[in-house]
N, CA, C and O atoms as CSV, one atom per row, in Angstrom:
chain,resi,resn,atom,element,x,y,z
A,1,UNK,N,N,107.962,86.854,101.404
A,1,UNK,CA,C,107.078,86.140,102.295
A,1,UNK,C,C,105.659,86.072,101.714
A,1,UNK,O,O,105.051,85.021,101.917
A,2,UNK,N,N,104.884,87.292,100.841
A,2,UNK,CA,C,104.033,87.438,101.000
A,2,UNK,C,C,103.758,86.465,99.268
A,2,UNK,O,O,102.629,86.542,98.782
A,3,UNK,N,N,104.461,85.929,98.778
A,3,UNK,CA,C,104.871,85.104,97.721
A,3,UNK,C,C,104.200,83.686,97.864
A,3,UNK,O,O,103.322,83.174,97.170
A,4,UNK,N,N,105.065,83.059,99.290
A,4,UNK,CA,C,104.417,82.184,99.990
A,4,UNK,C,C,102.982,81.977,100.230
A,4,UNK,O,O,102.377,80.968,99.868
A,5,UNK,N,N,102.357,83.170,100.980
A,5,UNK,CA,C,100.952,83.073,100.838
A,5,UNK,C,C,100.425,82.909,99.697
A,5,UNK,O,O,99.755,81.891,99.528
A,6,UNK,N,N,100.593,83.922,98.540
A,6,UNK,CA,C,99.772,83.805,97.538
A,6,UNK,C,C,99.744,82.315,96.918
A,6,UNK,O,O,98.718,81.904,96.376
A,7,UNK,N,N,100.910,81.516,97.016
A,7,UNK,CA,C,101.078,79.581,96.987
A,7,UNK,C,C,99.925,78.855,96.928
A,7,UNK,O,O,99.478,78.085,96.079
A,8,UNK,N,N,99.366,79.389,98.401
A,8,UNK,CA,C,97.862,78.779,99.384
A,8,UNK,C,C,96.992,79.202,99.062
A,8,UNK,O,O,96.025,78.468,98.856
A,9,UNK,N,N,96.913,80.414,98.884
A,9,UNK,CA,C,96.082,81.258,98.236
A,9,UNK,C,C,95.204,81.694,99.260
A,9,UNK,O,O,94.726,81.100,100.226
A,10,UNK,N,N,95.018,83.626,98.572
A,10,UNK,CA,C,95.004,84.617,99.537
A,10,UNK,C,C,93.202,85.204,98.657
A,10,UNK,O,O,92.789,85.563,97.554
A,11,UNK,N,N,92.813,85.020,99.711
A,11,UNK,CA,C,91.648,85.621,99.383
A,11,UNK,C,C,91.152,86.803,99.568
A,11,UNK,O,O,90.159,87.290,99.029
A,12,UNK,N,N,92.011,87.369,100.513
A,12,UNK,CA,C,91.405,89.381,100.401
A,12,UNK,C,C,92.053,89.433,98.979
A,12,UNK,O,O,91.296,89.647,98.031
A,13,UNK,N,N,93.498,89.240,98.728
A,13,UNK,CA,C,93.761,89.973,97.773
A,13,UNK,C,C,92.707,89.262,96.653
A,13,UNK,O,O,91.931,89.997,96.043
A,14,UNK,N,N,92.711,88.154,96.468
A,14,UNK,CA,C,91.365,88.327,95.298
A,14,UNK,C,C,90.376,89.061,95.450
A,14,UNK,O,O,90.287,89.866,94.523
A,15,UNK,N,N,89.591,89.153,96.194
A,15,UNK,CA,C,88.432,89.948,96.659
A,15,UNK,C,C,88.674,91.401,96.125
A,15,UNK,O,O,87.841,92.095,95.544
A,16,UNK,N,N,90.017,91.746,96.441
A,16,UNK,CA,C,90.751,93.354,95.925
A,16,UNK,C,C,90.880,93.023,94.639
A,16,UNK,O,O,90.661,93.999,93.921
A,17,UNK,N,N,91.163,91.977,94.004
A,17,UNK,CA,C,91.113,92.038,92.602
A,17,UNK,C,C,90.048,92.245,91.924
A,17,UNK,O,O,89.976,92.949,90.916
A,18,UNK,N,N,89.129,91.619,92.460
A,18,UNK,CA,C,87.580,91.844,91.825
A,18,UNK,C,C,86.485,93.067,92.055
A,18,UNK,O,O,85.676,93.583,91.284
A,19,UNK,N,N,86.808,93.308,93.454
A,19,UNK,CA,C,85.927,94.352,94.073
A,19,UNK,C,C,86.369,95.970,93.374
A,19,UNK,O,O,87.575,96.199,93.284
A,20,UNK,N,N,85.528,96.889,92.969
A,20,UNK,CA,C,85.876,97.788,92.694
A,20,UNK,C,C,85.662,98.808,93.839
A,20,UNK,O,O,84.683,99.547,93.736
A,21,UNK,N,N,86.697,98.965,95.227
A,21,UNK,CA,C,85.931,99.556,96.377
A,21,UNK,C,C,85.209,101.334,96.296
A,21,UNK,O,O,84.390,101.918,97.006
A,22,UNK,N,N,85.938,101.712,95.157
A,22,UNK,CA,C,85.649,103.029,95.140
A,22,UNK,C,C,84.138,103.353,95.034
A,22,UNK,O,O,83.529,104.296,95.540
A,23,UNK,N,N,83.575,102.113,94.078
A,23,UNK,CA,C,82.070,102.890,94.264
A,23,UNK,C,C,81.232,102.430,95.717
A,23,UNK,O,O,80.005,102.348,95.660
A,24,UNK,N,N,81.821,102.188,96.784
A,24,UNK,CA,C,81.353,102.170,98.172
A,24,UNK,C,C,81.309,103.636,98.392
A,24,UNK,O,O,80.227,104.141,98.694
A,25,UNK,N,N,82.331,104.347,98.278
A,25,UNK,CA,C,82.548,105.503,98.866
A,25,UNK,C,C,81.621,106.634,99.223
A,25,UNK,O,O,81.536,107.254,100.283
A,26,UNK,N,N,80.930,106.767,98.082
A,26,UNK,CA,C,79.668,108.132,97.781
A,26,UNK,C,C,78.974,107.450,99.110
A,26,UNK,O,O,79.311,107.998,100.160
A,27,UNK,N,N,77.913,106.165,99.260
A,27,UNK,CA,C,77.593,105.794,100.088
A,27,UNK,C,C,78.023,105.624,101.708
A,27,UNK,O,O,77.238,105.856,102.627
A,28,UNK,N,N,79.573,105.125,101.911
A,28,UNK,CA,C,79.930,105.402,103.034
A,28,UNK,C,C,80.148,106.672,103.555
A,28,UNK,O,O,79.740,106.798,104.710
A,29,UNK,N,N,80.773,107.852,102.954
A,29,UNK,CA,C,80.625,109.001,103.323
A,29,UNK,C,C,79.237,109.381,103.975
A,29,UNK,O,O,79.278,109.481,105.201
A,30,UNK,N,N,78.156,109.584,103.443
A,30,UNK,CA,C,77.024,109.762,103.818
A,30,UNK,C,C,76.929,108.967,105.421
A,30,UNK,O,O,76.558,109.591,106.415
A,31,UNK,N,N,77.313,107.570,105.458
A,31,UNK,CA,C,76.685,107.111,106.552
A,31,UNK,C,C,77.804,107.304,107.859
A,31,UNK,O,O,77.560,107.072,109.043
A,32,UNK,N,N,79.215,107.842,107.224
A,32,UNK,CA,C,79.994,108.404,108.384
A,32,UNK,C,C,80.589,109.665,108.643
A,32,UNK,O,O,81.437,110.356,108.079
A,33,UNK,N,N,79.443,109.824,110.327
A,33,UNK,CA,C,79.506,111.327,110.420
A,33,UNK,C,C,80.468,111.622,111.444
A,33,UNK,O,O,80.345,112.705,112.015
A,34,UNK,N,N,81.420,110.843,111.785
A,34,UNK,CA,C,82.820,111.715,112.663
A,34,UNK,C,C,83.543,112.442,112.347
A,34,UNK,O,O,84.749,112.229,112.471
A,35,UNK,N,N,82.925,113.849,111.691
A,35,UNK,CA,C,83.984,114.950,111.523
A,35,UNK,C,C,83.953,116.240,112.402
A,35,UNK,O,O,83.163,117.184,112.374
A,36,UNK,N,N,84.992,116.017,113.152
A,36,UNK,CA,C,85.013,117.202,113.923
A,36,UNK,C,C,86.356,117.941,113.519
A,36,UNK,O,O,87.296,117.558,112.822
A,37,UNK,N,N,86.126,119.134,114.194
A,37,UNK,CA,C,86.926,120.521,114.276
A,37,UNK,C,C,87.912,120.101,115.302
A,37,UNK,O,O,89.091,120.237,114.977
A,38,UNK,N,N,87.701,119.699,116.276
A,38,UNK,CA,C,88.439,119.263,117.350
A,38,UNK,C,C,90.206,119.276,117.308
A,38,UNK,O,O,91.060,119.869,117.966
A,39,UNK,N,N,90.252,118.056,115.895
A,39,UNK,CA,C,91.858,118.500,115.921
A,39,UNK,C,C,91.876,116.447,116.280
A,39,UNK,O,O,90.898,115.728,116.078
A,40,UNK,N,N,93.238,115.956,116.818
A,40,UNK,CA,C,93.433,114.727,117.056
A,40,UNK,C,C,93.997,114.086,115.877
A,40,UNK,O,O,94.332,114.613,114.816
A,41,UNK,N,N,94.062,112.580,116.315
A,41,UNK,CA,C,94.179,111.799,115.299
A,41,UNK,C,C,93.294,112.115,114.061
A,41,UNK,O,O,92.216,112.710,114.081
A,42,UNK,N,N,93.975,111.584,112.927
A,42,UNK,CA,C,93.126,111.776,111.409
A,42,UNK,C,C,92.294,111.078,111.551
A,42,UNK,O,O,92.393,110.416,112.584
A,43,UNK,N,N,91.315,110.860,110.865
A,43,UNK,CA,C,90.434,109.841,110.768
A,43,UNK,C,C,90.765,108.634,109.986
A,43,UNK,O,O,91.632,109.110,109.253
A,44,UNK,N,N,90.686,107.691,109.727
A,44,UNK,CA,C,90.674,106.429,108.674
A,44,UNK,C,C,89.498,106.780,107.617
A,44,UNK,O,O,88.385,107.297,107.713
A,45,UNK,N,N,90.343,106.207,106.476
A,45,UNK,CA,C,89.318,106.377,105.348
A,45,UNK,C,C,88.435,105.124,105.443
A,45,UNK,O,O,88.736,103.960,105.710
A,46,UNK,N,N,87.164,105.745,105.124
A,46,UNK,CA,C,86.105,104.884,105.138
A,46,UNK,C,C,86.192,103.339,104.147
A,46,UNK,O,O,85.612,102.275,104.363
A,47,UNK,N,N,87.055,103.674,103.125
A,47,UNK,CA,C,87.288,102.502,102.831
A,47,UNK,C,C,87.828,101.292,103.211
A,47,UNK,O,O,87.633,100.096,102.998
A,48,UNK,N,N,88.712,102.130,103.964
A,48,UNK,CA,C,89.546,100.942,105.310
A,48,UNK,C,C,88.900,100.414,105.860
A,48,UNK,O,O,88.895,99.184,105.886
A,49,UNK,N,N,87.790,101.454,106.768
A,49,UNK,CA,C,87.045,100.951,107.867
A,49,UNK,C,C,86.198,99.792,106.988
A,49,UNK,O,O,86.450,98.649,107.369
A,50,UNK,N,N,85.498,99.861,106.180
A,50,UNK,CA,C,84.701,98.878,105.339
A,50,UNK,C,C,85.512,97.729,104.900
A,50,UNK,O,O,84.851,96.692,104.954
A,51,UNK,N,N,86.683,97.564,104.497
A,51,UNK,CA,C,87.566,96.029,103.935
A,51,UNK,C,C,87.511,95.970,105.870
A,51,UNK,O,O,87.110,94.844,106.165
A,52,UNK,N,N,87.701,96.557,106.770
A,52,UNK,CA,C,88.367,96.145,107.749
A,52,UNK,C,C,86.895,94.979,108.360
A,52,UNK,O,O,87.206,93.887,108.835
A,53,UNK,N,N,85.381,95.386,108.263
A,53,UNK,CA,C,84.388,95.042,108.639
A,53,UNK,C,C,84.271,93.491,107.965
A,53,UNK,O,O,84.065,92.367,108.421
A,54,UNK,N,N,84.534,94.098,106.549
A,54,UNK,CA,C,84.735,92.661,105.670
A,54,UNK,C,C,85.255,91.711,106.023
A,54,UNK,O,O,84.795,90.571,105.962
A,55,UNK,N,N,86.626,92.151,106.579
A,55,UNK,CA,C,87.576,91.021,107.613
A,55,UNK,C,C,87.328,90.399,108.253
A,55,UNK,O,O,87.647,89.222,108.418
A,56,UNK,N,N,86.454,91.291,108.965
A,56,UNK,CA,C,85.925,90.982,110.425
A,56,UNK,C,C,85.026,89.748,110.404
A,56,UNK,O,O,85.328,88.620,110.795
A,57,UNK,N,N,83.478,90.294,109.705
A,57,UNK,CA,C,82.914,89.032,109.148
A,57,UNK,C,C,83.212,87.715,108.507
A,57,UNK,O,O,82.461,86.748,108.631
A,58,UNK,N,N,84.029,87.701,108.001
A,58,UNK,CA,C,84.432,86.199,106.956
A,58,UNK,C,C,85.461,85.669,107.571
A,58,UNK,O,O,85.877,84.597,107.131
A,59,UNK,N,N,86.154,86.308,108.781
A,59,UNK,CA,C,86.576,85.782,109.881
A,59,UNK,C,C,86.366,85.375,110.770
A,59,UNK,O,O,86.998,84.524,111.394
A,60,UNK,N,N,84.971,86.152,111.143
A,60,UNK,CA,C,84.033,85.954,112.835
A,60,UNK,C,C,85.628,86.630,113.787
A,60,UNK,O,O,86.243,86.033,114.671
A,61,UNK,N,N,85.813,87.482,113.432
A,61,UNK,CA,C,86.589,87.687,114.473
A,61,UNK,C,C,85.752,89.111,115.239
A,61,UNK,O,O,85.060,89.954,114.668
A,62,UNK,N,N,86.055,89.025,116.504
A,62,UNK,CA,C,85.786,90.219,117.367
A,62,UNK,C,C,86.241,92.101,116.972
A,62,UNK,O,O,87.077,92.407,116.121
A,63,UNK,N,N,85.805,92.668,117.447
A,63,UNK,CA,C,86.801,93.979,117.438
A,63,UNK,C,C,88.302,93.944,117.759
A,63,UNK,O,O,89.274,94.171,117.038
A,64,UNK,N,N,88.185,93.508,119.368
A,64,UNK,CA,C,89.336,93.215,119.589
A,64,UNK,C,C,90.454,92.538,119.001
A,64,UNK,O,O,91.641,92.855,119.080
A,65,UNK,N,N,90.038,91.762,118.522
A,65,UNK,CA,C,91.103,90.770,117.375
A,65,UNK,C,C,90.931,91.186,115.950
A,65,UNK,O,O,90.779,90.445,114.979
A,66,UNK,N,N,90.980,92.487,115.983
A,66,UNK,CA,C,90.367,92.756,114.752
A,66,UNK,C,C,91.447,94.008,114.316
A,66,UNK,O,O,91.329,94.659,113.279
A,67,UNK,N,N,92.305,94.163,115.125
A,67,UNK,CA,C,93.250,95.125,115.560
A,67,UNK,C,C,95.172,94.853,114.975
A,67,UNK,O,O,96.042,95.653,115.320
């Protein structure tokens, strides 16, 4: 399926081709401070959360639809 898309052409995955996300990281760490002792769900890696924002924007999509 995902063959098909690339046809039309898929632009995260280019973006993943080009982007090197790892050097975000040093920086996002610093700016995310949800670590607790608490216990719960894991957290998401900050890199996620950041392609996920990326999404978000060049989509205009909401939080909610963002899911």
């Amino acid at each position: 399926m995902y063959e098909d898309v690339k046809k039309h052409g898929d632009k995260l995955n280019d973006i993943d081709q080009i982007v090197d996300w790892e050097i975000f990281r040093s920086i996002l760490m610093q700016t995310y401070k949800n670590k607790t002792q608490k216990g719960g769900r894991p957290e998401i890696d900050v890199i996620v959360m950041f392609k996920a924002l990326i999404i978000q924007k060049m989509y205009g999509l909401s939080d909610p639809e963002l899911r």
